[in-house]
C-alpha positions in Angstrom: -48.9 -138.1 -261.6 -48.2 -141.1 -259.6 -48.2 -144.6 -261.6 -51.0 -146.0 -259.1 -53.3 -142.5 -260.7 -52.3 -143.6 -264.2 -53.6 -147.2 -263.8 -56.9 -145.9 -262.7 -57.6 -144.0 -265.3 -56.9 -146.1 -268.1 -60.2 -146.6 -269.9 -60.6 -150.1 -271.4 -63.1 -151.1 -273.8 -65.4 -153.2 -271.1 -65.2 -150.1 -269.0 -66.2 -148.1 -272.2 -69.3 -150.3 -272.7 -70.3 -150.0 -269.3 -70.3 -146.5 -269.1 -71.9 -146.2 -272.5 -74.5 -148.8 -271.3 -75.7 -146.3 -268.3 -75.9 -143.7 -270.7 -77.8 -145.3 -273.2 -80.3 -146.4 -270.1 -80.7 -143.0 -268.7 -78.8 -144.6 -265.7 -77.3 -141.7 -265.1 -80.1 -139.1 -264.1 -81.4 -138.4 -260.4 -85.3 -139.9 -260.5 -88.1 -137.5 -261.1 -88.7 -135.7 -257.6 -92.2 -136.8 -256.5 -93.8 -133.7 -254.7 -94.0 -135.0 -250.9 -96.8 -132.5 -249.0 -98.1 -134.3 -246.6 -100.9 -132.7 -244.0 -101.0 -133.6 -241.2 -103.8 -133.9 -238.4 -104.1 -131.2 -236.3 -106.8 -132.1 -234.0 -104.6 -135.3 -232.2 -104.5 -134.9 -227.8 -100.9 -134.6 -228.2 -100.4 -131.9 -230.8 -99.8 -128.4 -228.6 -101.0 -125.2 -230.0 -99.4 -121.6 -229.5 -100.6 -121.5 -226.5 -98.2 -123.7 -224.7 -94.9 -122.0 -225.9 -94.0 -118.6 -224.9 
């Protein structure tokens, strides 16, 4: 592995308390998923029913 790969890796202790920080704080999790339905109007002048496709 290159030396520049090496270097990145290393894990120091303020990266360790970072990382541990996130954790700790749930950070780390995708937000609950609200559940987006929307309706929308159907009645609007521009709204075109089956009848106009083919």
């Amino acid at each position: 592995m290159p030396k520049r790969h090496q270097k990145q890796q290393q894990w120091t202790p303020g990266r360790l308390k970072q990382i541990k920080s996130i954790l700790k704080s749930n950070r780390d999790r995708l937000p609950e998923q609200l559940d987006l339905q929307v309706e929308l109007p159907q009645d609007h002048k521009n709204i075109r029913g089956p009848h106009n496709f083919h």
